[in-house]
N, C-alpha and C positions, 0 to 999 in steps of 0.2 A: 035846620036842614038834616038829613035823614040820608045816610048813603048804606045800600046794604043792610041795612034793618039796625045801623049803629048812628049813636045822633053825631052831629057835625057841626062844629063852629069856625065864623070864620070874624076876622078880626083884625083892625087896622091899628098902627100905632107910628108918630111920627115925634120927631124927635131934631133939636138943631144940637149935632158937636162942631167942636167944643163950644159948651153953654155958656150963657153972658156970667162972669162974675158975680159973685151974692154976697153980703155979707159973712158968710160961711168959709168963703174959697181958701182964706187963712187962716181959719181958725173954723176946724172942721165940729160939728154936733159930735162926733166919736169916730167910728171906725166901724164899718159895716159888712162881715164875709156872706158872700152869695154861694152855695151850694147847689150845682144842679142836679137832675137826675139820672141814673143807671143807663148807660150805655149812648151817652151824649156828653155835650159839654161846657166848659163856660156861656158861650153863648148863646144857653136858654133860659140864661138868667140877666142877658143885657137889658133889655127893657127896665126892669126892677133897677139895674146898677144906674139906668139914667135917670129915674124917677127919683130913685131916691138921693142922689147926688145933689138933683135940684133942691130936694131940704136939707142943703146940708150936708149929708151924709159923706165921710171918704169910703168909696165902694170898691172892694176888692174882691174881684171876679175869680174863681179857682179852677183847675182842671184837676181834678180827682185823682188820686192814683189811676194805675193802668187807664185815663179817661182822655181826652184831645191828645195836648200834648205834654203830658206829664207823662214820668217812666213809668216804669211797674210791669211786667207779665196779668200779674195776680191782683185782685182787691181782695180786702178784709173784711169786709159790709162794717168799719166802724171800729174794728178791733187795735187795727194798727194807722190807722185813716187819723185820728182822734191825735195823735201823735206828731203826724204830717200836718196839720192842722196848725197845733201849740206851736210848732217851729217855724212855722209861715207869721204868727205873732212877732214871736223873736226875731226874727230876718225884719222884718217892719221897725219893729223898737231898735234897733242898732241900727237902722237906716235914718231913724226918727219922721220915720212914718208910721207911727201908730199913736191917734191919738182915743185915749178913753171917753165913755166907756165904749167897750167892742160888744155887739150884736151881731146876729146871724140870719139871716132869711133862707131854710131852704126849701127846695119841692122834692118830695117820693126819697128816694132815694138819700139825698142831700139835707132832706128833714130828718129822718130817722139819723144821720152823721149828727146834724145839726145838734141833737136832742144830748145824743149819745157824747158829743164833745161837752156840750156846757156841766154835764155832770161831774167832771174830771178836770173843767180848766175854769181857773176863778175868776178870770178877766173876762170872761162871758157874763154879760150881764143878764143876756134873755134872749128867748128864738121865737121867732115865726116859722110856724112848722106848717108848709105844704103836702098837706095829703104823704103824712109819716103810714109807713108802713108799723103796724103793730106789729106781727109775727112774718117771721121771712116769707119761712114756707108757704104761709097761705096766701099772701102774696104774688109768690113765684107761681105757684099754681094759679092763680088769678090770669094773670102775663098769660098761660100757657094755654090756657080757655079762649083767652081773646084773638092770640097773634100765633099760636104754634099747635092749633088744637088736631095737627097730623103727627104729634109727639105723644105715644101712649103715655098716659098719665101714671102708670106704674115705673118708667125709667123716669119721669120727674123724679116722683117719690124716694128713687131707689138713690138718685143722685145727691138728693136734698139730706136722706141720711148721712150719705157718707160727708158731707160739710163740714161738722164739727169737728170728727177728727182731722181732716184735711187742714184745714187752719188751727187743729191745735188747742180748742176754747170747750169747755162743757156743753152739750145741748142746753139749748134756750137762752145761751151768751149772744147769739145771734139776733133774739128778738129785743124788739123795743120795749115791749113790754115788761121784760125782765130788767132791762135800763132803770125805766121809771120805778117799779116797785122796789129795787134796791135804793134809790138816788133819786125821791123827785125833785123837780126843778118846775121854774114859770117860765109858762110858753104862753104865746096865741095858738090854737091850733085850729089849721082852715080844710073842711072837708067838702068834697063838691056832692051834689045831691045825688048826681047819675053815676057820680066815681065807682065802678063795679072793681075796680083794681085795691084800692084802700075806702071800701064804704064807708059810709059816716058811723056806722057802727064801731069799727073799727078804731076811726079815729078818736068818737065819744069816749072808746074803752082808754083811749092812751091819756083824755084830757081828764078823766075820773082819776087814772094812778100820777097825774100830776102834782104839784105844790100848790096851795092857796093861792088863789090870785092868779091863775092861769084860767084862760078864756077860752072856748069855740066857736067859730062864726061856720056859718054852714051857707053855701052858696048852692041854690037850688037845681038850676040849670045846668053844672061843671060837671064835665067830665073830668076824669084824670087828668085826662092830656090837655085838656082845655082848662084846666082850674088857675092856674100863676098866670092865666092871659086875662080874667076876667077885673081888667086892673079899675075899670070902673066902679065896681062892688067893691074890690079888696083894698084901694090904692087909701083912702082916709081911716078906715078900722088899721090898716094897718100904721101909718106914720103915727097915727092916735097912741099906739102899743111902742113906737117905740120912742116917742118922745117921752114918755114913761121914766126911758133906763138915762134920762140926761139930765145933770145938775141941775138944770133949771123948772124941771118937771119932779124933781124929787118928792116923794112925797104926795104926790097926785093920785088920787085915785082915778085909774084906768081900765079900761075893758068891759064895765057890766055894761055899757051901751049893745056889745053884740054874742051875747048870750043869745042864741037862737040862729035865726036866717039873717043872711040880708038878701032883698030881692033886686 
């Protein structure tokens, strides 16, 4: 469907809580953090947190700095996020809620955290990265094309400079792509075909500066906003990727099934 000359999807999903018991309920596969994206919040990643729970998974839903309800004024895109993240570990493990190993599913936003944490915290095992932004800026101008295009594109610009020094970090501390090329790591990374916000191009460039053994599936039809709903395509490549990071899959060879599309 087609609203406005931009495509549209729409999308059912059901769901019983609390879920029947599973062999899992006590003894969870690992520990799973869901990262949502930019200017939303945990709960655009519940669907995900009840899918995956059903295998197993203990699913721990976050509210981002400055995002639902978590404190903050200000975000880091990652800087200081990365941080808040590790300590949500630690609060688990002295709770003895944390069982290994720990993965991360995020989308846009919450992908680029997602990427940008597991470089930095070794109890990450590996991410599923939704539609990771490679560079901010182009990014943020993307967003400003789409949803803000009465915002002259020179006050983006003007604004997007002054960033780096605002939070303090070197230009290009902010992209992903500076992430990976210092620190690769193995991810899935999932791009949707229509994605004008983080194109598959984009995303290709981030799964190129990844680590060996990291994968891309490309979903044809997704948009941005529509790509973490398309749980039919994604919902088996992905559990496939993460049974990967769990003792019992150790040693598996994973991922080359979706090199390319899934339709």
């Amino acid at each position: 469907m087609r609203t406005a000359g931009h495509p549209r999807s729409k999308f059912t999903f059901r769901a019983t809580v609390p879920g029947l018991p599973t062999g899992y309920t006590e003894s969870p596969r690992g520990t799973l953090v869901l990262l949502h994206c930019y200017g939303l919040s945990k709960t655009v990643m519940g669907p995900w947190a009840l899918r995956l729970a059903q295998e197993g998974w203990r699913c721990v839903l976050v509210d981002l700095r400055g995002h639902g309800k978590s404190s903050g004024q200000q975000i880091y895109f990652g800087v200081q996020e990365v941080r808040d993240l590790s300590q949500l570990l630690g609060e688990l493990a002295r709770a003895g809620r944390l069982t290994e190993p720990v993965a991360v599913v995020g989308y846009s936003y919450g992908a680029a955290l997602a990427l940008r944490w597991e470089t930095v915290e070794p109890r990450v095992r590996t991410v599923v990265a939704i539609a990771p932004y490679a560079e901010l800026s182009r990014s943020v101008l993307n967003v400003r094309r789409d949803y803000a295009g009465w915002i002259p594109e020179a006050c983006v610009k003007a604004g997007l400079k002054k960033l780096p020094g605002l939070l303090r970090v070197e230009p290009g501390e902010l992209d992903t792509t500076t992430v990976l090329a210092r620190a690769p790591v193995t991810a899935l990374f999932v791009a949707g075909g229509l994605d004008d916000i983080t194109p598959v191009s984009d995303v290709s460039g981030l799964h190129a500066l990844a680590a060996t053994g990291s994968q891309l599936l490309v979903v044809p039809g997704a948009t941005h906003e529509s790509l973490p709903y398309w749980m039919d395509s994604l919902a088996d490549p992905v559990l496939t990727w993460l049974a990967g990071t769990t003792p019992a899959a150790a040693g598996a060879e994973v991922g080359a099934l979706w090199c390319g599309s899934v339709r």
